[in-house]
One Martini backbone bead per residue (centre of mass of N, CA, C, O) as a GRO file, in nm:
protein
  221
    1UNK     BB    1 -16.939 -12.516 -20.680
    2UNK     BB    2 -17.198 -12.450 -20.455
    3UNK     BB    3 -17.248 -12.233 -20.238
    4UNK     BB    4 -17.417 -12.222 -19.920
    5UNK     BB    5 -17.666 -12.143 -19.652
    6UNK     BB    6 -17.822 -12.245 -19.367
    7UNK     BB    7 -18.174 -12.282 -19.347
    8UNK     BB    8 -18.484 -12.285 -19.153
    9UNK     BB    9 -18.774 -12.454 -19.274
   10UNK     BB   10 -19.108 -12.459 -19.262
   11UNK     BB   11 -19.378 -12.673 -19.249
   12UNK     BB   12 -19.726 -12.775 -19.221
   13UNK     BB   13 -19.668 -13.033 -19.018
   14UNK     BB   14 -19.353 -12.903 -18.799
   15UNK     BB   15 -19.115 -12.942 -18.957
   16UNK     BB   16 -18.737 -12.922 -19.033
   17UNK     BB   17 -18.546 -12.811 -19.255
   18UNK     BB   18 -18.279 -12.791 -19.500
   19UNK     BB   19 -18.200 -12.479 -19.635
   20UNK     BB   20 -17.982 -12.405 -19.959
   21UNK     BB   21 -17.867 -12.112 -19.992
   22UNK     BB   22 -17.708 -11.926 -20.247
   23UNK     BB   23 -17.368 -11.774 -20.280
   24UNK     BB   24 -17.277 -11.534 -20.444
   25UNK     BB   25 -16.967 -11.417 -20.576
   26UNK     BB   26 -17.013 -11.149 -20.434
   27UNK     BB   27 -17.036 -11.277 -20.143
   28UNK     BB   28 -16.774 -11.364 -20.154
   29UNK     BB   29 -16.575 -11.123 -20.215
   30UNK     BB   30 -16.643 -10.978 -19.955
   31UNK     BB   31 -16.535 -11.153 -19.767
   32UNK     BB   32 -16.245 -11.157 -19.902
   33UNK     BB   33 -16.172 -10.855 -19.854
   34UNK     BB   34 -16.238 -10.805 -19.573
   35UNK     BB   35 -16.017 -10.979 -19.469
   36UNK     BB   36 -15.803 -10.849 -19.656
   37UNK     BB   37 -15.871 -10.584 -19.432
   38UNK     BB   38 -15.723 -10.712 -19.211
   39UNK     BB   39 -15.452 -10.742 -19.307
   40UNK     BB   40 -15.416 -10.432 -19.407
   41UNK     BB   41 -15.453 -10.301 -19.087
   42UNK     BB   42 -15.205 -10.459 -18.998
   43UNK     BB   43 -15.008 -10.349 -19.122
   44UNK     BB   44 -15.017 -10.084 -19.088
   45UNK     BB   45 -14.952 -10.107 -18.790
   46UNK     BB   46 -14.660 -10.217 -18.857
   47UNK     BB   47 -14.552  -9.986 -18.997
   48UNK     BB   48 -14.634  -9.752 -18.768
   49UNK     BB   49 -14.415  -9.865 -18.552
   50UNK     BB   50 -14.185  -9.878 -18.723
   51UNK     BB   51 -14.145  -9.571 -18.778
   52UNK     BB   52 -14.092  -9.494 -18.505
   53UNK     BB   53 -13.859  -9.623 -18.427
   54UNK     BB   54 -13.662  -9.501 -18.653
   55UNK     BB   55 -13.691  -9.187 -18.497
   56UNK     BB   56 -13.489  -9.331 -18.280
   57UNK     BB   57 -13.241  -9.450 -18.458
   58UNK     BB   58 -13.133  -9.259 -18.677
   59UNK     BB   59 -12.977  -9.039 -18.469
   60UNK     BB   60 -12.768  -9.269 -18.415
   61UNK     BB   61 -12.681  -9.322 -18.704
   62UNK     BB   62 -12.550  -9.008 -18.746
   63UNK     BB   63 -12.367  -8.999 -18.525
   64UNK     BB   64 -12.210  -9.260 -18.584
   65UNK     BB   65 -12.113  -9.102 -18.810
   66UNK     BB   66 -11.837  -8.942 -19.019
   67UNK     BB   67 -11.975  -8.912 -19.262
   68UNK     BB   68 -12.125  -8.655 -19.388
   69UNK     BB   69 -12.349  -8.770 -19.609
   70UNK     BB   70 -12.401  -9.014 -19.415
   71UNK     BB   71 -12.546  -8.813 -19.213
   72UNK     BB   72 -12.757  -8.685 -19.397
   73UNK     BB   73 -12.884  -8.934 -19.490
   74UNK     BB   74 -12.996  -8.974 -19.188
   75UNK     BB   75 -13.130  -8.684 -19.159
   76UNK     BB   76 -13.353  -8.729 -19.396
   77UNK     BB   77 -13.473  -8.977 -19.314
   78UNK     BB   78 -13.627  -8.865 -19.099
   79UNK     BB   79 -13.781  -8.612 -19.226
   80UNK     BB   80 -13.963  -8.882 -19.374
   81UNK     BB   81 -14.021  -9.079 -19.147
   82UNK     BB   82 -14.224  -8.877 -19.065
   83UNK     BB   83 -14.404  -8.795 -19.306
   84UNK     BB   84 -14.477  -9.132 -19.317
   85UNK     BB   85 -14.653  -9.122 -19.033
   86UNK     BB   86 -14.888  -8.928 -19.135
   87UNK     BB   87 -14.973  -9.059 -19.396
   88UNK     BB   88 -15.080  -9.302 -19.211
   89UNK     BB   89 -15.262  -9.153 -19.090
   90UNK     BB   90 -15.458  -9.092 -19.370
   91UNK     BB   91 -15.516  -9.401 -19.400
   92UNK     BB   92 -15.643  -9.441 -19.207
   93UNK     BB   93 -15.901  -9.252 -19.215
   94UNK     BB   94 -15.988  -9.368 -19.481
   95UNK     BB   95 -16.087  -9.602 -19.307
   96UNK     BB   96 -16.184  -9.547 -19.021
   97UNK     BB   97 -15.922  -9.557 -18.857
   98UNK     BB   98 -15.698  -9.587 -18.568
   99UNK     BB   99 -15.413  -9.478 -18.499
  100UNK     BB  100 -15.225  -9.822 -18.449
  101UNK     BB  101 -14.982  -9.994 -18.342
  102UNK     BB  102 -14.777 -10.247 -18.398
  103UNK     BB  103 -14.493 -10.440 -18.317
  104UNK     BB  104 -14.237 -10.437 -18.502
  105UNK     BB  105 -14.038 -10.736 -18.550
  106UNK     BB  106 -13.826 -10.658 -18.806
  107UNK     BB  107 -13.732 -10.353 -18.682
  108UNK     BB  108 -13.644 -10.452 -18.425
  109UNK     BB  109 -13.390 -10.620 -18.529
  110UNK     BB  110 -13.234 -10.419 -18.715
  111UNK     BB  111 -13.217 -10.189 -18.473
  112UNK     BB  112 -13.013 -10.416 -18.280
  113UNK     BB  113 -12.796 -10.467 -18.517
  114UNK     BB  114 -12.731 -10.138 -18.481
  115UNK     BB  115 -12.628 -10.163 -18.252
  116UNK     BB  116 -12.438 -10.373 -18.230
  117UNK     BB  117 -12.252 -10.197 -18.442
  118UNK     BB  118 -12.217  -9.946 -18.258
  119UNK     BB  119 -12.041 -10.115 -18.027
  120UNK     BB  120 -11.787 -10.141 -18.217
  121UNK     BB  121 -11.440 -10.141 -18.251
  122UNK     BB  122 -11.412  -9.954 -18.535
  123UNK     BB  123 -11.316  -9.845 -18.786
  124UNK     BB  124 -11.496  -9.552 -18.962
  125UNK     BB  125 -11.530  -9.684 -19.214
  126UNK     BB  126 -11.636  -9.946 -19.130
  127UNK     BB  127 -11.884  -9.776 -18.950
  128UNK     BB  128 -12.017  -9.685 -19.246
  129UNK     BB  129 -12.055  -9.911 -19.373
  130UNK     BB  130 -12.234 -10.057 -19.141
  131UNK     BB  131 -12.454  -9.853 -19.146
  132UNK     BB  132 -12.549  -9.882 -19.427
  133UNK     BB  133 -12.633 -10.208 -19.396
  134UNK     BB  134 -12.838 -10.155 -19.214
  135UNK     BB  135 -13.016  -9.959 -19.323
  136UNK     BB  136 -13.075 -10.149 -19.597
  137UNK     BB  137 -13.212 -10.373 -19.404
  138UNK     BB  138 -13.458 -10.120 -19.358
  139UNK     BB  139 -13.556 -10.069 -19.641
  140UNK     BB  140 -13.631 -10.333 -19.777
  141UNK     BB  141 -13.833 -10.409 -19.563
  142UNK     BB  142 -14.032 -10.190 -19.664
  143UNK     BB  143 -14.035 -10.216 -19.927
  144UNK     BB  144 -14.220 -10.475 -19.898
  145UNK     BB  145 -14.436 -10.357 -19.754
  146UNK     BB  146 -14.517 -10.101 -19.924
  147UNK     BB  147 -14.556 -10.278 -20.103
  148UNK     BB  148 -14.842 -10.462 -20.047
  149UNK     BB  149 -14.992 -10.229 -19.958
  150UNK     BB  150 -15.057 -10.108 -20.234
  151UNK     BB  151 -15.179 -10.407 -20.329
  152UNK     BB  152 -15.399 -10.368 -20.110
  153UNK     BB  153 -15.559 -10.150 -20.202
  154UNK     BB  154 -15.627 -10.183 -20.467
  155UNK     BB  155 -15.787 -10.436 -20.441
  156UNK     BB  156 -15.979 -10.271 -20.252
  157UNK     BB  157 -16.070  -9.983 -20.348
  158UNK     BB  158 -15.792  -9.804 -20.246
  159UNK     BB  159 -15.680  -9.541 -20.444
  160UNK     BB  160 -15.561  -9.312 -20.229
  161UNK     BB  161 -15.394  -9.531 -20.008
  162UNK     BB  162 -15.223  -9.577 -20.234
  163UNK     BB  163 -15.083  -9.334 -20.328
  164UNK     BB  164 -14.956  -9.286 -20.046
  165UNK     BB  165 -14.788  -9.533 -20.028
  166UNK     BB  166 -14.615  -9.494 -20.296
  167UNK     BB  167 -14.479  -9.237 -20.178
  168UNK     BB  168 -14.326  -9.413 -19.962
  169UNK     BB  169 -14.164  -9.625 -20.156
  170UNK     BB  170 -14.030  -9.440 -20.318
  171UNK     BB  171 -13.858  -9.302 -20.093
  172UNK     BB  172 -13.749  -9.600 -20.001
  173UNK     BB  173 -13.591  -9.648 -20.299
  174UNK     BB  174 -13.435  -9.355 -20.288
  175UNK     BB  175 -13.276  -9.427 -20.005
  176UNK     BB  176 -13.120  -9.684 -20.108
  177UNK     BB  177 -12.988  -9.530 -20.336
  178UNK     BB  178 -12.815  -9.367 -20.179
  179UNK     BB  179 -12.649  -9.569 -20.018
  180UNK     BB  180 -12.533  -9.705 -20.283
  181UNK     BB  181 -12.380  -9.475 -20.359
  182UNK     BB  182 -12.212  -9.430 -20.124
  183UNK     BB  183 -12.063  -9.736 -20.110
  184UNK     BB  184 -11.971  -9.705 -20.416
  185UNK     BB  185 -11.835  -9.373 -20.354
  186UNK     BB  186 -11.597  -9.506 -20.103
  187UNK     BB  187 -11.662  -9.606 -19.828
  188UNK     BB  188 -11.615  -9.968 -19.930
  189UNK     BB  189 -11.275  -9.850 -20.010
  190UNK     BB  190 -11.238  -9.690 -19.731
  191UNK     BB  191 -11.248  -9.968 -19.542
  192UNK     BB  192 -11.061 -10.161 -19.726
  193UNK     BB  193 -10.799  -9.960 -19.718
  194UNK     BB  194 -10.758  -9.929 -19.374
  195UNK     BB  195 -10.751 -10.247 -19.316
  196UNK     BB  196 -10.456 -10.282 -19.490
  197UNK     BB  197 -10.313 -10.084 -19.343
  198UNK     BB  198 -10.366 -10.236 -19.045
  199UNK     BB  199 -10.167 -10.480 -19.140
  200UNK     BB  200  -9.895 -10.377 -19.236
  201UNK     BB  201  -9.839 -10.249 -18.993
  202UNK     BB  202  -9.820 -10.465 -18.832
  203UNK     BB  203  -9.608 -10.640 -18.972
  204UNK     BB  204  -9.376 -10.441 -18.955
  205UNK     BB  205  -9.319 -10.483 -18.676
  206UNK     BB  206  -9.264 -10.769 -18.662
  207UNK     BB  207  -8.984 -10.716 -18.871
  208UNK     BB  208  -8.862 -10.566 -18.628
  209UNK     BB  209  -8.593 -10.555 -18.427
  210UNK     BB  210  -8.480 -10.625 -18.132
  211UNK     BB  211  -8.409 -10.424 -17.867
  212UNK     BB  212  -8.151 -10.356 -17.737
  213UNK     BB  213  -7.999 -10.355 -17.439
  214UNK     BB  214  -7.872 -10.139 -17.206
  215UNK     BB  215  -7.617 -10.091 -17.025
  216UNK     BB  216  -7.537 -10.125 -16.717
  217UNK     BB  217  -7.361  -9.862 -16.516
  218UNK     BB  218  -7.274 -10.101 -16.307
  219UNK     BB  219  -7.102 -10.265 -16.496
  220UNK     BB  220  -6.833 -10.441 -16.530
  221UNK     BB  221  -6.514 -10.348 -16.736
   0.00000   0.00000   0.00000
């Protein structure tokens, strides 16, 4: 089916008709990039305000680790975090466009239950394990942002902020992997472990028989 745009064309007796000129393939194509440039720049925006978020929920979520590396791997991420705020202003550049956040609500909320987890009272290892799962369903949430930023960039033939976001992709898939090496490398065990023990010892209590009382020294004997 051809489509195209109606035009006014004027007859010689001062009549008008419409006159359908046919629009090619190429002005569809443009029009849909368009599009889809607005809806590119909409993303970055809130990439670029999740990012920010971050940079404010990672330090409490370091100092509220008790393991040293789970404390390390999010003041490292936080480092990173930085420069990946950088980068989205170098890619918003390459747009001619003016580097300015949307609020990212899908990290507003999983930095919303990682305070609420932080609130919780667990022992060390249990808030180690919780802290981990926190973390990466802000890794993933990333992960899927910023895989679509990239492939939004190619369609665009925007191949230089390309290369920046998939530098940032990179970074989030793997600081994941730093997270799951954590918790499968022994946080997941002594949390577990923990549980365990402060069963057995409720357990034990229950157990005790109960402490009979001394006679009182007025008692007649």
């Amino acid at each position: 089916m051809v489509s195209g745009a109606f035009v006014g064309k004027e007859l010689a007796h001062g009549t008008a008709v419409a006159t359908r000129w046919p629009v090619t393939d190429q002005q569809e194509e443009r029009n849909m990039a368009e599009t889809l440039r607005d809806a590119f720049i909409d993303e970055l925006k809130d990439a670029y305000d999740g990012e920010k978020q971050l940079t404010k929920a990672l330090p409490k979520m370091a100092k509220a680790a008790t393991s040293p590396d789970l404390r390390t791997a999010f003041e490292s991420h936080l480092e990173e975090t930085r420069g990946q705020i950088s980068r989205l202003e170098q890619v918003f550049e390459l747009l001619d466009e003016k580097a300015k956040g949307k609020r990212c609500e899908g990290i507003a909320g999983i930095i919303e239950e990682a305070s609420a987890v932080m609130g919780e009272d667990f022992d060390e290892e249990t808030m180690d394990a919780s802290l981990i799962a926190a973390g990466q369903r802000a890794e993933h949430y990333e992960m899927a942002a910023y895989g679509t930023l990239v492939a939004w960039a190619q369609a665009l033939g925007e191949s230089e902020a390309a290369q920046l976001l998939e530098q940032t992709l990179n970074e989030e898939k793997a600081a994941d992997k730093k997270l799951t090496m954590l918790a499968e490398g022994g946080i997941n065990q002594q949390a577990a472990d923990a549980g365990g023990d402060e069963e057995e010892s409720e357990e034990e209590d229950e157990d005790e028989p109960p402490v009979k009382a001394k006679a009182s020294a007025s008692t007649r004997r």
